[in-house]
Backbone as XML, in Angstrom:
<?xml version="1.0"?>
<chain id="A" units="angstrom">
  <residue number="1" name="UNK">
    <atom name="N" x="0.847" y="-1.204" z="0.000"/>
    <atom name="CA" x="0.000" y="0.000" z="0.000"/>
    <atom name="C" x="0.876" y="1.245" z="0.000"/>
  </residue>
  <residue number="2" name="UNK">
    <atom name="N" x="1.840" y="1.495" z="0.942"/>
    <atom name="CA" x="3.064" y="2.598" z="0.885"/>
    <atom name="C" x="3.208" y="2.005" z="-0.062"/>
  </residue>
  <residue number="3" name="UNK">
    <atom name="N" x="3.809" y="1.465" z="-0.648"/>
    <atom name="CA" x="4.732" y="1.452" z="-1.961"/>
    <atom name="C" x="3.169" y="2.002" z="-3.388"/>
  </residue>
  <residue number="4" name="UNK">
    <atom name="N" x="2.172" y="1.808" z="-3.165"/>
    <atom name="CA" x="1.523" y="2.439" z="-4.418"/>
    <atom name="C" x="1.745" y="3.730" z="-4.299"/>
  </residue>
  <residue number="5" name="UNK">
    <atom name="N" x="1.847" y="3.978" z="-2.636"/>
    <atom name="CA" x="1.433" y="5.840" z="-2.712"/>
    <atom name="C" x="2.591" y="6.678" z="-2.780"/>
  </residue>
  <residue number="6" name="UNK">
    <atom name="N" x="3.565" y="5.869" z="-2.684"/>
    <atom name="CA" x="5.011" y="6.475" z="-3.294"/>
    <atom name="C" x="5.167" y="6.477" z="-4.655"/>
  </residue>
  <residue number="7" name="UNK">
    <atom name="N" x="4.518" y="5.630" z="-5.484"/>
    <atom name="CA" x="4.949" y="5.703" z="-6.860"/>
    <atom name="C" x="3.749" y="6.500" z="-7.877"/>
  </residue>
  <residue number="8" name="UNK">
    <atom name="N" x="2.277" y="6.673" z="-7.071"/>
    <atom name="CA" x="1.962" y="7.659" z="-7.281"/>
    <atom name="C" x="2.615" y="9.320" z="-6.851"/>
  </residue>
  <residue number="9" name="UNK">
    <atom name="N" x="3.028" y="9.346" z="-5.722"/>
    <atom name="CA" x="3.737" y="10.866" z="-5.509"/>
    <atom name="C" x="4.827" y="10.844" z="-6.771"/>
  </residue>
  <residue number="10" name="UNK">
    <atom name="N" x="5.663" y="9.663" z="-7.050"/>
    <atom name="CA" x="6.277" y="10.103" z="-7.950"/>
    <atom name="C" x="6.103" y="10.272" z="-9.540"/>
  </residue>
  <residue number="11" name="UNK">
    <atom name="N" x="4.948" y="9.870" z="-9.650"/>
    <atom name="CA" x="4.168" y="10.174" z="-10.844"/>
    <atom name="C" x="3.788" y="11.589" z="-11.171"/>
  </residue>
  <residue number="12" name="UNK">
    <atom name="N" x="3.398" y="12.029" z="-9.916"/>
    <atom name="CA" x="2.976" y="12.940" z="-9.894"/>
    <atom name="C" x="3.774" y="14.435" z="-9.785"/>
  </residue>
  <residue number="13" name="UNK">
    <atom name="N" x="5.052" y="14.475" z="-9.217"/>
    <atom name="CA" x="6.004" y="14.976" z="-9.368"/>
    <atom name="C" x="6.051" y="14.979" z="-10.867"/>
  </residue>
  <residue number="14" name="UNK">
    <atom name="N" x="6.596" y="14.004" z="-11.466"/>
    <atom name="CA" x="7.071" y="14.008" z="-12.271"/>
    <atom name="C" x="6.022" y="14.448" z="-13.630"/>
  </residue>
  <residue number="15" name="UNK">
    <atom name="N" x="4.902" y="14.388" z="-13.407"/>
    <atom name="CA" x="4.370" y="15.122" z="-14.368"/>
    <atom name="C" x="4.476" y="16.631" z="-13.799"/>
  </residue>
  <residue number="16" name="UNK">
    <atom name="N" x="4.492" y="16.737" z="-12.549"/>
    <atom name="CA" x="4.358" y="18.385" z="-12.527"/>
    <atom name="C" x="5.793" y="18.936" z="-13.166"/>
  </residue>
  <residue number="17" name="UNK">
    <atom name="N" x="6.774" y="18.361" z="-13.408"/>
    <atom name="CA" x="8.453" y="18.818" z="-14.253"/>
    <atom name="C" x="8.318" y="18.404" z="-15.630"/>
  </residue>
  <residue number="18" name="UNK">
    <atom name="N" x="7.798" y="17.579" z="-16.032"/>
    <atom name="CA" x="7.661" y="17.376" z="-17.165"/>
    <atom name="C" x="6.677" y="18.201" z="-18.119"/>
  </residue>
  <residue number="19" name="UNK">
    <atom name="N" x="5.254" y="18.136" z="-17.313"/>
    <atom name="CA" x="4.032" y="18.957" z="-17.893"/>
    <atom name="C" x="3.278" y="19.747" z="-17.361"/>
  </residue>
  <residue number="20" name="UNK">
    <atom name="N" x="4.891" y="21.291" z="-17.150"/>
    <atom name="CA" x="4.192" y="22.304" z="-16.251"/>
    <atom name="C" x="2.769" y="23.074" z="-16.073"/>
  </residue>
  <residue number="21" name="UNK">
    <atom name="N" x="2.631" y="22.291" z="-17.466"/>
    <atom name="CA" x="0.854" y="23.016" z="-17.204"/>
    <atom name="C" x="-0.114" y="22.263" z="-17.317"/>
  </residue>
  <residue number="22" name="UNK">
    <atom name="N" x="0.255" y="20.859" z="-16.552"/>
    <atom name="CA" x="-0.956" y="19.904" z="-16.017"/>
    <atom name="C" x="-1.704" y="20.533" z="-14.903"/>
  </residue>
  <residue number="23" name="UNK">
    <atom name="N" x="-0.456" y="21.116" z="-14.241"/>
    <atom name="CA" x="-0.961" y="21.543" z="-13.134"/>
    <atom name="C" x="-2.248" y="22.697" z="-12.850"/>
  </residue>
  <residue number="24" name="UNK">
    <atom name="N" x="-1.945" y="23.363" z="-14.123"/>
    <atom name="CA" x="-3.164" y="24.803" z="-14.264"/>
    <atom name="C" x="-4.271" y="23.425" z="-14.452"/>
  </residue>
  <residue number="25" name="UNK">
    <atom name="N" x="-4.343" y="23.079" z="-15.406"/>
    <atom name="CA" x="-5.989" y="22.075" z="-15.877"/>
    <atom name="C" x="-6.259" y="20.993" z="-15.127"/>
  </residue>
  <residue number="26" name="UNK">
    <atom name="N" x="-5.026" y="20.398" z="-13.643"/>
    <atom name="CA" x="-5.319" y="19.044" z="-13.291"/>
    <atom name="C" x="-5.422" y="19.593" z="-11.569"/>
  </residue>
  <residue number="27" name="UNK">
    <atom name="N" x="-6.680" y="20.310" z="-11.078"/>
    <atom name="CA" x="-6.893" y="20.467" z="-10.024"/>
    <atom name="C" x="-7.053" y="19.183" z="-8.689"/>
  </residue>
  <residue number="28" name="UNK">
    <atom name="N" x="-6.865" y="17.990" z="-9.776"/>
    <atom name="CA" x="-7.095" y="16.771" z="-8.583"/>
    <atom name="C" x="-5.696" y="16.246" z="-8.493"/>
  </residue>
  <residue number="29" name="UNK">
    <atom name="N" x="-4.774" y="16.890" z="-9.034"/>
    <atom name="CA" x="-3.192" y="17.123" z="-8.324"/>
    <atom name="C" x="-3.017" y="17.051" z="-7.218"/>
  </residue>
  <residue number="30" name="UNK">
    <atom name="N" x="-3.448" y="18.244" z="-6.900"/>
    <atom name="CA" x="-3.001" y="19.148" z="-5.224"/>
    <atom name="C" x="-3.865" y="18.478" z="-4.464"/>
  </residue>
  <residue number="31" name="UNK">
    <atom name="N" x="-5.218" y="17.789" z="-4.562"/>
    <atom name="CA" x="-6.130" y="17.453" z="-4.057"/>
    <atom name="C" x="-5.270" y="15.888" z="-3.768"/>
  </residue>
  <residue number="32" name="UNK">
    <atom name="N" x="-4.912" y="15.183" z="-4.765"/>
    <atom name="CA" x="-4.936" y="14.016" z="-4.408"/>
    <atom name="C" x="-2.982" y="14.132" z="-3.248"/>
  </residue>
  <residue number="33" name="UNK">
    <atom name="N" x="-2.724" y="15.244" z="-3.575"/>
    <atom name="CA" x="-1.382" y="15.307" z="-2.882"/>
    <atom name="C" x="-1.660" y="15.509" z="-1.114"/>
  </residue>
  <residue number="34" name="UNK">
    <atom name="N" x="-2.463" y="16.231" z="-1.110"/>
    <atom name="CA" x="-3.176" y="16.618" z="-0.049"/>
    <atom name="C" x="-3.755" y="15.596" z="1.028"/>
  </residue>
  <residue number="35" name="UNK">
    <atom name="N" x="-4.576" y="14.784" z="0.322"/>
    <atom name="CA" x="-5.022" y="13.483" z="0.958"/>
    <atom name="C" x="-3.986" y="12.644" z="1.361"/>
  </residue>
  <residue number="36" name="UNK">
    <atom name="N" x="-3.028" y="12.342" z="0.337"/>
    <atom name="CA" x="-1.885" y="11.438" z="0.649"/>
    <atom name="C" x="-0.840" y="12.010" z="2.007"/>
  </residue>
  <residue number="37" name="UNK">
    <atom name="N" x="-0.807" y="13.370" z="2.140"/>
    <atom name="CA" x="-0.174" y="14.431" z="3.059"/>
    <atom name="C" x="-1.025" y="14.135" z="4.806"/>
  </residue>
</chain>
């Protein structure tokens, strides 16, 4: 279970460096970062 929610955070990182402007259109980003937090 840790190990999914680590490789989602790093998914998710990694789209936010890769596809700086997922982040403007993908509001369930911060949301799903948040929950995991």
């Amino acid at each position: 279970m840790i190990s999914a929610l680590l490789a989602v955070l790093v998914i998710l990182v990694l789209m936010e460096y890769v596809f700086p402007w997922a982040s403007q259109y993908s509001p369930w980003t911060e949301s799903t970062i948040g929950l995991v937090q």
